[in-house]
N, C-alpha and C positions, 0 to 999 in steps of 0.2 A: 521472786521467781525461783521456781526448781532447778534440777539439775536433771535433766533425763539422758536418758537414752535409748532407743528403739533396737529390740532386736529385729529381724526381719528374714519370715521363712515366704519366699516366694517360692510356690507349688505350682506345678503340673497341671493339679486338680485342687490343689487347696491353697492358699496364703494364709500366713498368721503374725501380728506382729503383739509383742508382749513390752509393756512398756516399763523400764528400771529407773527408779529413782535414786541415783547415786549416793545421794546424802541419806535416804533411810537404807540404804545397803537391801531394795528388795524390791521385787516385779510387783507392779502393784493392780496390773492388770494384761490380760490378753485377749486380744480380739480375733478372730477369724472370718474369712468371707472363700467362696469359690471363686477361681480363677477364670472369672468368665466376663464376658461382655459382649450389650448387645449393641446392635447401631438398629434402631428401629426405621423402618421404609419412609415414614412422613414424618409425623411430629415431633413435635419439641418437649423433653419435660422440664421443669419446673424452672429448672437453670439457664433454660435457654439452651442445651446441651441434646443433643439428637442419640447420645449413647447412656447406656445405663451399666454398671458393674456391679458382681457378686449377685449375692440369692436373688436380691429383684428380678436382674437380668435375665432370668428361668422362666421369671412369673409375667413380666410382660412379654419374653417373646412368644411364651406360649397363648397368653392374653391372644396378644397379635396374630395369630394363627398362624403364628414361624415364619413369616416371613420376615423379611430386613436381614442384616449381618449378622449373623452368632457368631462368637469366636472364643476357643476353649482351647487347652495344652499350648496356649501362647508360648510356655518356658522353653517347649520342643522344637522352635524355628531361630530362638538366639543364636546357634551352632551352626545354621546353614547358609551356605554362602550364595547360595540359588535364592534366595528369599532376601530381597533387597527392600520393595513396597508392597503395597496396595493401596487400592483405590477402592474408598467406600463415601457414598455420598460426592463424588469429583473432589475429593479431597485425597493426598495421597498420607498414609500413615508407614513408618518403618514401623520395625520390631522392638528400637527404641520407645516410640510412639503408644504402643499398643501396650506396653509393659507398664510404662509412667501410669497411666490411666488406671490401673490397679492399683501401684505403687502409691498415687497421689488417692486413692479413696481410702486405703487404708491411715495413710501418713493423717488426713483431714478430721477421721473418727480419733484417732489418737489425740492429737491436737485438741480436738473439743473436751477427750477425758479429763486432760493436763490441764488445759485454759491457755495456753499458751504453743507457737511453736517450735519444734522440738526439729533442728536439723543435723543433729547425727546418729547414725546408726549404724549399725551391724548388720550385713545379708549374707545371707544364706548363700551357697553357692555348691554345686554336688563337687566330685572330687573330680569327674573328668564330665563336661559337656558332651562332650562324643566321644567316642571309646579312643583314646589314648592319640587323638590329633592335633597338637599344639596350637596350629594354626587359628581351627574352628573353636578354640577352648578359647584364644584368645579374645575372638569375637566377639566370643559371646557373653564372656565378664566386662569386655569392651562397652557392648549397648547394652548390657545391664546398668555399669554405672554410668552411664549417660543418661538412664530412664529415671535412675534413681536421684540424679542432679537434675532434669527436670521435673521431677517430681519435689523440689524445695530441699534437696538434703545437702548440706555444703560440706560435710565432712562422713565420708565412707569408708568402712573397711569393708572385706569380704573373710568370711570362715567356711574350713567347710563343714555342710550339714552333720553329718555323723559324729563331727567335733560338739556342735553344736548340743547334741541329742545326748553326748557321753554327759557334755557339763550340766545338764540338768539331772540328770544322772548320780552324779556325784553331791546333789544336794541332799540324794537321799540315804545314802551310808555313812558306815561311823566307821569302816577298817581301809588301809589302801585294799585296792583292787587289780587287776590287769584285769582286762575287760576290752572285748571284742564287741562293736557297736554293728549293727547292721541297720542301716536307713534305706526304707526301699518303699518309695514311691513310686507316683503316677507316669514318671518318664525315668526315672534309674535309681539303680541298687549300687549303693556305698557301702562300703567297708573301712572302717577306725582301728587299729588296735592301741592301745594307748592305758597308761596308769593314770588311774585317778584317786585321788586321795582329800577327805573333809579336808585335811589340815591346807590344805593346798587352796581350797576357795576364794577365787576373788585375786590371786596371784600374778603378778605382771608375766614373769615369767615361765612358762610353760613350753616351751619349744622342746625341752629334752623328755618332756612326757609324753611328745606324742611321736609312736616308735613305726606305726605305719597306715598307708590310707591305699584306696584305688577303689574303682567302682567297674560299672558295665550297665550301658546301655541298653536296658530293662526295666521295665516295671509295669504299672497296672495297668498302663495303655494296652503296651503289649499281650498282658494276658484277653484283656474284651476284643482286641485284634484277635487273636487267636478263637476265641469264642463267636465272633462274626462270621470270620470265614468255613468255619467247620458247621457251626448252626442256624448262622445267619443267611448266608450267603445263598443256599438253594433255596429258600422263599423268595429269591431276589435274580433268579432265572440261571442261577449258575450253569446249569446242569439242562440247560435250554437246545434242542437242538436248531437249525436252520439250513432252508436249502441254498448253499451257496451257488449254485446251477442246477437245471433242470437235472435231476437224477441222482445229484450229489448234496447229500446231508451231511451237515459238520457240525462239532459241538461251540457254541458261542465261545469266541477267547475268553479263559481262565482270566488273563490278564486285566479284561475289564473288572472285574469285581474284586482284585486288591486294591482298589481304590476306594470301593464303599469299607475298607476293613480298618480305615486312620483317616481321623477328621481332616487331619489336614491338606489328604490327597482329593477332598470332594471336588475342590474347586476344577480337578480335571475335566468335571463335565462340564465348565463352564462354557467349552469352545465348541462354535458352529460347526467343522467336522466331525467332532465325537457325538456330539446330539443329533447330525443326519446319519453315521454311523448307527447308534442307537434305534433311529427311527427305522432305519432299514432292517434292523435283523429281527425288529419286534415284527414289519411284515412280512419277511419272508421265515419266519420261525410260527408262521397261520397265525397271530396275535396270540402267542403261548400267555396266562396269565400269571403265570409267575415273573414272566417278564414285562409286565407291566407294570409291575411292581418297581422293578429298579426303577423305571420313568417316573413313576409316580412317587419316590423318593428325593430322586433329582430333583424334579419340577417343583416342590415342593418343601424343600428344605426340612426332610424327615430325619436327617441324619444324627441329629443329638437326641432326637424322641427316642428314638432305636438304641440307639446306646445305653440311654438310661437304664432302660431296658435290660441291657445284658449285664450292667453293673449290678442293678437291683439280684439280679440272678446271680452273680459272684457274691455278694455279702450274704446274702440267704444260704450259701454255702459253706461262709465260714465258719457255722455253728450247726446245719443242718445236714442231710445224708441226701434230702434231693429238695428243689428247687424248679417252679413253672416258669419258666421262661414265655412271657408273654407278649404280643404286642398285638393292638386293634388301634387303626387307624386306615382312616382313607381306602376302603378297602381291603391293605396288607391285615392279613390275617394269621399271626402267630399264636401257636396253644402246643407248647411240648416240653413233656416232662423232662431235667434232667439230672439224673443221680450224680452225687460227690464221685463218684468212680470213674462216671463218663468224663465227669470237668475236669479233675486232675487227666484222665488222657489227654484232651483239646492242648492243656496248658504245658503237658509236660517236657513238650522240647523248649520251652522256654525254664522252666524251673530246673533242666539239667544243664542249663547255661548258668544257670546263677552259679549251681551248685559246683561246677566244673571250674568255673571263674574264682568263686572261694577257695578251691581246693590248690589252682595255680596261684591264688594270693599268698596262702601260706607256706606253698613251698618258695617262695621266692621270696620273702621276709623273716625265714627261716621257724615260723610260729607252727610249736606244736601245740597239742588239745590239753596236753598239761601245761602250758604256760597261762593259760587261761584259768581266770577264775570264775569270771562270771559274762553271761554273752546279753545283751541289751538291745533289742527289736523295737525300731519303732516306723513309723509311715502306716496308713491305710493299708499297704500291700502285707505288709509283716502278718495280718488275719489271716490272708488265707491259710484254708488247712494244710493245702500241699508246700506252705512255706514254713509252716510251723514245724510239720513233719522231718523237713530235710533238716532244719538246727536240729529237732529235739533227736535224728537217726545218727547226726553226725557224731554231736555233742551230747550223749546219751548222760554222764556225767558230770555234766555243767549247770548249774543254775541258768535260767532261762528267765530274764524278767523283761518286764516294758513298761513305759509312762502312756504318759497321752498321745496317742501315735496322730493328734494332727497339731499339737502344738508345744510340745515337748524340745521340737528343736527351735522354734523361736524365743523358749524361753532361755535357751544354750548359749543361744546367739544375745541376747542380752545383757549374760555373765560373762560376757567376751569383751569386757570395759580397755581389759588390763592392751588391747591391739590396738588405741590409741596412746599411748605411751613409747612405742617404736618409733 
């Protein structure tokens, strides 16, 4: 039998777990899947099992014609104290629950790699769950490791991601470094600063290299939120008027459609007053047909189709100047052009959040831009332009490199042997 060890990036939008063999001192493989899962409406597949996780899960719920459970940015409800269950299939699941089910299909692909299985590891974990709230951080490293202990793992540590992402990092230089990480995913933006040095590899001790961390509750959600509501949102009747009394026309509550703008908030239409709500302004608004659309959303479970959607349109922008943003379905009818110019507006009070938040990071760790040698980007979110833009305006005189922005930090978290030894 081997000796392993799992690193483990549980994502937002993506998971990856890269698997180390201690005795040959090297990853010998990495897997990744999305962080998704579906509970299909009837059937059973193969296992006897009514849910399906990662890429499948895309392909039969859309199979299925969307309907049954989807459920995506799982990692974004750990921190909340308002989110105790749910009920799918009259079963109830926590956020424990919901998390294992990833955790345990990644863990079960590993295991077949090895031939054996492998119960400890290394997870990921961002630097603040929620923007600097003890309590909710607590939580939600709390049912993490409860997911990850039912998910078969009997010995866990937690690091954070940007840790993770620096150490894979450091396999690839030959000089010390000081070196500013930036890890900005699907649900938040970290920040590392910290030396990393070859000679240093594989080291028990590293507590005095790592000189500062902090994040902020941001990332790619955020930006497709922002891109919903600016461009999403009037095909979906924002902008709908209705006559609240004979003679008095009013604009439909704004309020309704920050709901369609975060998956997580969909489930608001679930309740029988918002849907006769609904029902009512679609007829006294003369059955507007953009508002027909939000219903036909709801009823319909178009909400991750839509999304797709606007993501395909954020990556076609990371390298392009414009971008269709498109959707046909069910009616809804979307076809509009739009330029890198117009995106970066949509996004940009989010990107001067990041930027604001880096800038209070360093003043309060006391890091100037000469201390820095070299700055290290990675997560999906690190593409876009207007993210590239603000290191490369900041740090005009910095080397600017990246690895593998979806698995880079699970391979980090694997070289992170030496946090069993404490």
């Amino acid at each position: 039998m081997g000796n392993f060890l799992y690193g483990i990036d549980f994502g937002t939008t993506n998971s990856a777990l890269s698997i180390y063999d201690e005795q040959k001192k090297e990853i010998i493989d990495t897997i990744s899947i999305p962080s998704l899962i579906y509970f299909t409406e009837t059937k059973s597949f193969v296992d006897g099992e009514n849910h399906i996780v990662g890429e499948k899960a895309i392909d039969a719920y859309l199979n299925d014609g969307m309907k049954g459970r989807f459920i995506k940015s799982i990692k974004q409800i750990l921190s909340r104290t308002t989110f105790t269950e749910t009920r799918i299939h009259n079963k109830r699941y926590t956020a424990s629950d919901l998390v294992m089910l990833i955790l345990k299909d990644l863990k079960g692909k590993a295991d077949d790699i090895i031939g054996e299985e492998c119960e400890r590891a290394v997870i990921g974990r961002p630097v603040f769950f929620d923007d600097d709230n003890t309590a909710k951080d607590t939580l939600a490293q709390t049912r993490l490791k409860k997911a990850a202990e039912m998910a078969g793992f009997t010995e866990v540590r937690f690091q954070f991601e940007p840790i993770g992402a620096a150490f894979a990092y450091e396999k690839t230089i030959k000089n010390k470094e000081r070196v500013l990480v930036a890890d900005l995913g699907g649900g938040t933006t970290d920040f590392t600063y910290l030396i990393l040095d070859p000679e240093k590899v594989g080291s028990k001790d590293r507590k005095n290299d790592m000189i500062a961390s902090g994040g902020i509750y941001i990332g790619g959600d955020s930006l497709d939120s922002a891109m919903m509501w600016d461009r999403g949102t009037p095909y979906f009747g924002k902008n709908t008027m209705y006559e609240a009394t004979p003679g008095k026309v009013l604009n439909v509550p704004k309020s309704l459609f920050a709901n369609i703008c975060t998956w997580d908030k969909m489930n608001f239409f679930n309740g029988l007053k918002i849907q006769k709500e609904i029902e009512d302004y679609y007829y006294y608004s003369g059955n507007d047909p953009k508002f027909k659309n939000l219903i036909t959303l709801v009823d319909h479970n178009l909400g991750y189709s839509v999304f797709r959607s606007i993501e395909k349109t954020k990556i076609e922008l990371s390298d392009q100047q414009e971008s269709d943003f498109q959707y046909h379905n069910m009616g809804i009818e979307i076809d509009e052009k739009i330029t890198l110019n117009q995106y970066n507006g949509i996004i940009e009070k989010d990107v001067n959040k990041i930027e604001a938040y880096l800038t209070s990071f360093m003043e309060t760790h006391q890091i100037k831009p000469e201390d820095i040698d070299c700055l290290f980007l990675t997560g999906g979110t690190s593409m876009v332009a207007a993210i590239q833009n603000l290191f490369k305006s900041k740090f005009p005189h910095i080397p600017l490199n990246s690895g593998d922005n979806f698995k880079s930090v699970a391979k980090g978290l694997a070289y992170s042997g030496y946090l069993f030894e404490n």
